[in-house]
C-alpha positions in Angstrom: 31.3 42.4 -0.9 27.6 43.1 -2.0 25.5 40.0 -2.1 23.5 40.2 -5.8 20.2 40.8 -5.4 19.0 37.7 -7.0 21.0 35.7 -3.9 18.9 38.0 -1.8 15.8 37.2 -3.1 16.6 33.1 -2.9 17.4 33.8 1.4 13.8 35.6 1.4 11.9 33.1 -0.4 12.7 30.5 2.2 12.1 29.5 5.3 14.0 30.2 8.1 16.1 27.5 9.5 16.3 26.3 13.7 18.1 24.0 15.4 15.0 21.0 14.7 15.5 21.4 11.1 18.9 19.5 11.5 16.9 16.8 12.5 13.5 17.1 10.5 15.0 17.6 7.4 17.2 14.1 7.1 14.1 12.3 8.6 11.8 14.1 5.9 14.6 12.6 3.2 14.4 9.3 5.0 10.5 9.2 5.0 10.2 10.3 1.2 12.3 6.9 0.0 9.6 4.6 -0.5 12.0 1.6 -0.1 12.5 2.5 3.7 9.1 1.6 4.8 10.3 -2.3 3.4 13.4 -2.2 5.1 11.3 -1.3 8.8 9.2 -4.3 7.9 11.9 -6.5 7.2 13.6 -4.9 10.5 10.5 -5.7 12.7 9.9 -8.9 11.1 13.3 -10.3 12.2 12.6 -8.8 15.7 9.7 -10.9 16.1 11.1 -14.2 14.8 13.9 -13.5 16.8 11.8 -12.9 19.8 9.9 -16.1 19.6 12.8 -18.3 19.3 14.2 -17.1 22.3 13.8 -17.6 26.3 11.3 -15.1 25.9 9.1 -16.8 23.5 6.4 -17.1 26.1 6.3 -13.6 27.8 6.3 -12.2 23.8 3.0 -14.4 22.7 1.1 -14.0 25.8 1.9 -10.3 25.8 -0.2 -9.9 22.6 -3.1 -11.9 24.3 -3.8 -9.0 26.7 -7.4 -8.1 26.4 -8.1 -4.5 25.8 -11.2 -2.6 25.5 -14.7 -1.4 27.0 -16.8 -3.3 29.1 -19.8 -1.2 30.8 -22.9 -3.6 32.2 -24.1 -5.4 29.2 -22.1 -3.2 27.0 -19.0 -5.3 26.0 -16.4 -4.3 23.8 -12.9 -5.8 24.3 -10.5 -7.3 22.1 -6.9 -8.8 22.5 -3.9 -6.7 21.3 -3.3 -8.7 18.5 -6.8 -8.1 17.7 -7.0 -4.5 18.0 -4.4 -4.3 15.4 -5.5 -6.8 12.9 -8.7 -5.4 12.9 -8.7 -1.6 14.0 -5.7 -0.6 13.1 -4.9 -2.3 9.9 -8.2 -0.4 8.7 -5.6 2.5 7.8 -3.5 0.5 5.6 -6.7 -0.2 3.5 -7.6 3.4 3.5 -4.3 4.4 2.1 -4.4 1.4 -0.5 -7.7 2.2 -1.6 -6.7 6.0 -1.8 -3.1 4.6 -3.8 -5.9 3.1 -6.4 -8.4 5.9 -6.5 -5.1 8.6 -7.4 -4.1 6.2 -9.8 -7.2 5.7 -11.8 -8.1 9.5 -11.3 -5.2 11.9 -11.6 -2.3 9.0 -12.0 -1.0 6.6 -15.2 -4.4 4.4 -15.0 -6.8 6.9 -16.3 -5.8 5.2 -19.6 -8.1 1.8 -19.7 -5.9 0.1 -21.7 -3.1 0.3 -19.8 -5.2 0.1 -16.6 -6.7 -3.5 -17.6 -3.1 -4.4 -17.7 -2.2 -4.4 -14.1 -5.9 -5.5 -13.5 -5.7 -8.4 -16.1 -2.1 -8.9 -14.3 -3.8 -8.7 -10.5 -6.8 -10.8 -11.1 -4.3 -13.7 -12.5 -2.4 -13.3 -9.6 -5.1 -13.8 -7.4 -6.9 -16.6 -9.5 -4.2 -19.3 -10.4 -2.3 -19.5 -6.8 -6.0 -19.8 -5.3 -6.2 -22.6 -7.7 -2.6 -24.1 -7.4 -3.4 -23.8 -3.4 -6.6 -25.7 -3.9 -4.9 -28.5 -6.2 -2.7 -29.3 -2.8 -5.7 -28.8 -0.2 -9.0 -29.7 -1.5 -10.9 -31.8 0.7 -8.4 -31.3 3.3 -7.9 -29.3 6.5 -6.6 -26.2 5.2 -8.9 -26.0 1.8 -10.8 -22.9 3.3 -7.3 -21.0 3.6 -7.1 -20.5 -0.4 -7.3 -16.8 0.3 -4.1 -16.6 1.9 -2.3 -16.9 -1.7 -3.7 -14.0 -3.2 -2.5 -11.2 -2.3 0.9 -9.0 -2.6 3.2 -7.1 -0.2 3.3 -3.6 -1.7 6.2 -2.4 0.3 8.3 -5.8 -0.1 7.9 -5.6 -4.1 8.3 -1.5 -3.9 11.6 -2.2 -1.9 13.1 -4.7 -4.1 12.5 -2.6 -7.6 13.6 0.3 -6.0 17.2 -1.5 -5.0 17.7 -2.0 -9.1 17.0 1.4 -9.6 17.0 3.0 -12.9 17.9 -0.5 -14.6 14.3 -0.9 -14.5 11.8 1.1 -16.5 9.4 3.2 -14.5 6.4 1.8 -16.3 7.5 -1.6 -14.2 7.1 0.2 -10.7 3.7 1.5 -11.7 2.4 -1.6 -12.9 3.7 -3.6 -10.1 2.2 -0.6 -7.7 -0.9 -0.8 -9.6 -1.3 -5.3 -9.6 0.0 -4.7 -5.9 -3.2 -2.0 -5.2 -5.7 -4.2 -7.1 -4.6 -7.5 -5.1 -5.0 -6.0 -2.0 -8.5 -4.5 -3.0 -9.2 -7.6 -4.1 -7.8 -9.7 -1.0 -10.2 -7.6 1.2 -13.1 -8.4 -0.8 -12.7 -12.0 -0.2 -11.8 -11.5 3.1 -15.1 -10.0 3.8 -16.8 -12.5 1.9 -15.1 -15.9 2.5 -14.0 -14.9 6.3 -16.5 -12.9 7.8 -19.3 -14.3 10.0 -23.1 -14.7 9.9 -24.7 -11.3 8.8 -26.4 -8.9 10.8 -28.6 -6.8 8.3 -29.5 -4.3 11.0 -26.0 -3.3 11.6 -25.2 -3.5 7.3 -27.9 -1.0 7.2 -26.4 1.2 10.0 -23.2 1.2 7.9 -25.0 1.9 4.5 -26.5 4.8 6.6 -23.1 6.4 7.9 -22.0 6.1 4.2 -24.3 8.4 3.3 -23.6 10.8 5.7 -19.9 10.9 4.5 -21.4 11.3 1.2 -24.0 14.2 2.2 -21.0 15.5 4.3 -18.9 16.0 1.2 -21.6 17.2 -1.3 -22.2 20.3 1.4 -18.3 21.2 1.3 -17.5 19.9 4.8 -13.7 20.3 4.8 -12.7 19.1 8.6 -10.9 15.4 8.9 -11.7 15.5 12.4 -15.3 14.9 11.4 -15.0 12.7 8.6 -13.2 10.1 11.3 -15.9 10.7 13.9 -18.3 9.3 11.0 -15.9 6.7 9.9 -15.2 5.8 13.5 -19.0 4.7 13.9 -19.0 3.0 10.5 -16.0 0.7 11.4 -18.1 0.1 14.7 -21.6 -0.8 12.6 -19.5 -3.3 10.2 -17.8 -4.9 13.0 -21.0 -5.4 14.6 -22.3 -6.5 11.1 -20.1 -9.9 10.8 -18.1 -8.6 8.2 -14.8 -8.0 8.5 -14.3 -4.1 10.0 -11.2 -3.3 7.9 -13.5 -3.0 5.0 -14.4 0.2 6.0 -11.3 1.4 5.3 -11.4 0.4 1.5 -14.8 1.7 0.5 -14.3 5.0 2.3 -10.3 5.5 0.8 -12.4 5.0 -2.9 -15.5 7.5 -1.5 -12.4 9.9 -1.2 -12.8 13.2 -3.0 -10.1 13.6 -5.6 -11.0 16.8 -6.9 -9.4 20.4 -5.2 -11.1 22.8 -3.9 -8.9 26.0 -4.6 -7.3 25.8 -8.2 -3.8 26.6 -8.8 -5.1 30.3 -10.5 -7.0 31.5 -6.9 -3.9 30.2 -4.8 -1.9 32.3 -7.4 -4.5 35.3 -6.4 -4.5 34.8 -2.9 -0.7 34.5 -2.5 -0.3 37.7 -4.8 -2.8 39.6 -2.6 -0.3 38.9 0.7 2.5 39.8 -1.2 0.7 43.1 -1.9 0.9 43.6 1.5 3.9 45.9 2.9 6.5 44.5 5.7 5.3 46.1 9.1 3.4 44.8 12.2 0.3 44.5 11.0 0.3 40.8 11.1 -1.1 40.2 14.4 -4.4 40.8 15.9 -7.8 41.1 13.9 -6.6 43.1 10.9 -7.6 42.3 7.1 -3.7 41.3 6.6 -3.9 38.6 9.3 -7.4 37.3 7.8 -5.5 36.8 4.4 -2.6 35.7 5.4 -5.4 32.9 7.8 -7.3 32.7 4.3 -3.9 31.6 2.2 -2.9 29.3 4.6 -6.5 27.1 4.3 -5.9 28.2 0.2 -2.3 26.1 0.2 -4.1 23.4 1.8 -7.1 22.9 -0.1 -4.6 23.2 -3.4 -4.2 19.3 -3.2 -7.3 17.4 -3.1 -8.3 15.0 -0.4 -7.2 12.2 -1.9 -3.5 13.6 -2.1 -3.1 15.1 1.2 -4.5 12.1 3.2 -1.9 10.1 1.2 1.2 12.5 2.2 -0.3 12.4 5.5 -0.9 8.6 5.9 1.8 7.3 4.2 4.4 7.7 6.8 2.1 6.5 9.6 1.2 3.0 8.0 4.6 2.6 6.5 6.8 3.4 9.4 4.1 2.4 12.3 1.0 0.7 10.8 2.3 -2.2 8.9 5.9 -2.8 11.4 3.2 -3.3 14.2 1.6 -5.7 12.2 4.5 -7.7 11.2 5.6 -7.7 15.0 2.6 -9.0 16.2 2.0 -11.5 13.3 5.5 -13.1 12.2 6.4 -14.6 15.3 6.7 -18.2 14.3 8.2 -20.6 16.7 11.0 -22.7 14.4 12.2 -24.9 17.3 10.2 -28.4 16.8 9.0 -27.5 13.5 8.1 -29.2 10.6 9.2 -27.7 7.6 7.9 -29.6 4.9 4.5 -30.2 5.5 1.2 -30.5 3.0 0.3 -27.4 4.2 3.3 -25.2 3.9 4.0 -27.2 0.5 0.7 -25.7 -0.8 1.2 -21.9 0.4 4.9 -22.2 -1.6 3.7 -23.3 -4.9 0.6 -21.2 -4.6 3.2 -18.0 -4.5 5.8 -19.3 -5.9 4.6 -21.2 -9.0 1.1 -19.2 -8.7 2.0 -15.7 -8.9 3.7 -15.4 -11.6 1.9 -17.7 -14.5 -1.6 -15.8 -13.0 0.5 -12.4 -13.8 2.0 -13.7 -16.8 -0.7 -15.4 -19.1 -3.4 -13.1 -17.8 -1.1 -10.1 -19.0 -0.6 -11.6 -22.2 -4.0 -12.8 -22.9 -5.2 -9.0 -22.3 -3.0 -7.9 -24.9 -3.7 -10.8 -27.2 -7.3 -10.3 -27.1 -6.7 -5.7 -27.2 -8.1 -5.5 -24.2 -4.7 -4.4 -22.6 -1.8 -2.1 -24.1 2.0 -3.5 -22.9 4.0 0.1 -23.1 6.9 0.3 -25.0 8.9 0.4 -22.4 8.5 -3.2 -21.1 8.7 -6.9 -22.1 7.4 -10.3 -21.6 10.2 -10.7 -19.4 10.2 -7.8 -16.9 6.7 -9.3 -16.5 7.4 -12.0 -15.5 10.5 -11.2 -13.2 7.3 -8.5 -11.8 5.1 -11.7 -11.1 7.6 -13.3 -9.2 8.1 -10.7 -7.4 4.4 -10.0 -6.7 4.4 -13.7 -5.2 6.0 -11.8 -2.1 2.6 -12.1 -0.2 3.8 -11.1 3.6 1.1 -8.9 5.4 -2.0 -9.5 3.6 -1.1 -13.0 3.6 -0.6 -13.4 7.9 -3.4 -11.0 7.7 -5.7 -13.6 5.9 -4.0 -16.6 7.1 -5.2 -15.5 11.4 -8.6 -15.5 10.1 -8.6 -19.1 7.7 -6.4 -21.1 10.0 -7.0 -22.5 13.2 -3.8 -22.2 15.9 -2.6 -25.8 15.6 -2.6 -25.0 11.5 -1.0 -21.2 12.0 2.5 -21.6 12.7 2.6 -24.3 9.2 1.1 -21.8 7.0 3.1 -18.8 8.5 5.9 -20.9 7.9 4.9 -21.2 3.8 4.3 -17.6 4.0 8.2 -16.7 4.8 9.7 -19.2 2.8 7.7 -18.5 -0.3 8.2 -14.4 -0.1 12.1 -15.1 0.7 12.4 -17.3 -2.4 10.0 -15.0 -4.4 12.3 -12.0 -3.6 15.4 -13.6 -4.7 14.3 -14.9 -7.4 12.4 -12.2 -8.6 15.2 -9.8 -8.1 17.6 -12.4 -9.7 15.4 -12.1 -13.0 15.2 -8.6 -13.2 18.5 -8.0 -12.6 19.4 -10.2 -15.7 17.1 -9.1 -17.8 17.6 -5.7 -17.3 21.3 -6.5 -18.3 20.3 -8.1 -21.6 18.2 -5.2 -22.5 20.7 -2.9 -21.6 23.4 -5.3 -24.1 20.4 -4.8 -27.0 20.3 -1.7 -26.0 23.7 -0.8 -26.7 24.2 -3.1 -29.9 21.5 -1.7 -31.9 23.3 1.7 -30.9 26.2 0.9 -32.1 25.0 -0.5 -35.4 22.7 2.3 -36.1 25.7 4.7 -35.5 28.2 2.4 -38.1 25.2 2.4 -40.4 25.3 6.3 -40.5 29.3 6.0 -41.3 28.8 4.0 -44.1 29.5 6.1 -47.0 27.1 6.3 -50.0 28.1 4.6 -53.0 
């Protein structure tokens, strides 16, 4: 039998397959599911509670003790593991946030203000009230300086949990939880680097402030290389850290200096591609011959296509959610429960401050936006998918330990780490239990108001 020609043409237009691809392809799948990235967090988290309840609790905390670093004459660099990843490595995850909230107010559902100041109204009364709820339970007391650790929201917890309700939820829910869960972290860095950092050293501020520059400079004159651009950023995280504010900062300002315009537009790709197609099959293809040069020049062409801000997200996004943010949760939710006290002032106040907290900050800030026209609510939501979303943003998790090691000292950690589990377990549930419902009613209005419009077109005229 003749295969049609249009068959033909499909085979040539792809790829052709190995034996990796059998492999590659599934993980690919696996990778694109942005609930996935929640379920290695929750996988790693259990590991690590697990590990410090057992005969191995002391081998698994010392391990992370292990100092690491430079240490050359009167040139000292060194930190401990759990150091090295709370403060070098965790600088990626604000990158990628920071590029998640640049995309979004650039090229993504945010460039509208109204709705924007939504899931900013939403995110600043999320970080406001559970500061203040924490603070009506700690003031004057030990723990009153660790009113930062309510504030913020685990992105890929709350992503995880909308994405197992699925299309019972409207997708202008999943942006403006994305979008309150972007903004809280911004803003949860911010305090960190004011609240937590130490006494400043101007010289080293101005270092940074210089290195900025450069990446500015470097990206006005059309540098293209990455390698570069995290040499530069490399020594910026080294001036801040030097500076006495916190180093992961760096990550945030330079994921917003991110370019988010392309360099090739879709009509020269379109013109580049066309000229290789011009091109006849042969051998010309290798060595220094004008076909290999544009075949070299479409490749940089399909690249440049996307703009910065895009690619480093495709690029990122795997390593922080699948490495970046599990390392963190190994190395930070460890919590011996043997001999513990569960109810305690202390883990009392982290609870309400997420539990009760979260979502009156996300709800009456919401509606007070669209009371006063600042904010727009689409017509796809309600006052009750937001506040099922606000308890669900009081799932606080990473930037919660990650704030929490640098408020509370180690006779206070274990208490508030405690808080921190309890509150995003019960957040989670309950969260998920409200949604759930009140997708269901919607889905009964839904379906009566069908129904009666349809009987209404029956009824015959009189």
């Amino acid at each position: 039998m003749i295969e049609p020609a249009s068959s033909k043409r499909g085979h040539s237009t792809q790829l052709p397959k190995e034996h990796i691809d059998w492999i590659v392809q599934p993980i690919n799948r696996f990778v694109k599911v942005e609930a996935a990235a929640g379920v290695v967090l929750l996988l790693f988290t259990l590991l690590a509670l697990s590990l410090a309840n057992s005969p191995l609790s002391e081998t698994f905390a010392s391990f992370w003790h292990i100092s690491l670093g430079i240490n050359l004459g009167d040139i000292v660099f060194e930190r401990s593991l759990h150091g090295w990843i709370n403060d070098a490595i965790m600088t990626l995850f604000f990158f990628l946030i920071a590029l998640e909230l640049k995309r979004e107010l650039v090229l993504g559902e945010l460039r509208n203000p109204r709705l924007a100041m939504l899931s900013i109204s939403a995110a600043i009364g999320g970080m406001l009230v559970p500061a203040l709820v924490y603070l009506f339970f700690q003031y004057g007391e030990s723990g009153q300086r660790g009113w930062g650790t309510v504030m913020a929201t685990d992105t890929a917890f709350v992503i995880g949990c909308l994405a197992l309700l699925g299309q019972r939820i409207p997708k202008s829910l999943r942006v403006f939880m994305l979008s309150l869960a972007v903004v809280d972290d911004i803003g949860a860095i911010i305090v960190v680097a004011i609240g937590y950092g130490s006494d400043i050293n101007w010289l080293a501020v101005g270092l940074a402030l210089l290195g900025f520059i450069v990446v500015k400079m470097m990206s006005f004159l059309g540098i293209r290389s990455m390698t570069l651009f995290f040499m530069v950023g490399s020594l910026i995280w080294l001036a801040i850290d030097a500076s006495g504010i916190h180093p992961t900062v760096t990550g945030v300002i330079l994921g917003l200096m991110t370019p988010t315009r392309k360099w090739v537009t879709d009509e020269r790709l379109h013109t580049i591609v066309n000229c290789i197609v011009a091109y006849p099959p042969g051998d010309h293809w290798s060595g220094d011959t004008p076909e290999r040069k544009a075949l070299k020049t479409a490749e940089a062409a399909a690249r440049e296509t996307l703009s910065p801000v895009e690619r480093l997200e495709i690029v990122l996004h795997p390593w922080v959610g699948f490495v970046v943010m599990p390392l963190f949760a190994f190395a930070n939710a460890g919590i011996p429960l043997t001999g513990t006290n569960f109810i305690t002032p202390l883990t009392m106040a982290v609870i309400f401050g997420f539990v009760v907290g979260k979502p009156l900050g996300v709800f009456l800030f919401s509606w007070a936006a669209v009371q006063l026209r600042v904010a727009v609510l689409p017509s796809s939501l309600n006052w009750r998918m937001i506040l099922g979303g606000g308890m669900l943003a009081g799932i606080g998790f990473t930037m919660a330990l990650f704030i929490a090691n640098l408020a509370f000292n180690p006779a206070e950690i274990n208490a508030v780490k405690l808080g921190i589990l309890s509150a995003s377990v019960f957040s989670a549930l309950l969260g998920f239990a409200l949604l759930w419902y009140f997708s269901n009613s919607t889905n009964n209005v839904d379906v009566n108001n069908a129904s009666c419009y349809a009987q209404q077109q029956h009824v015959p005229k009189s």
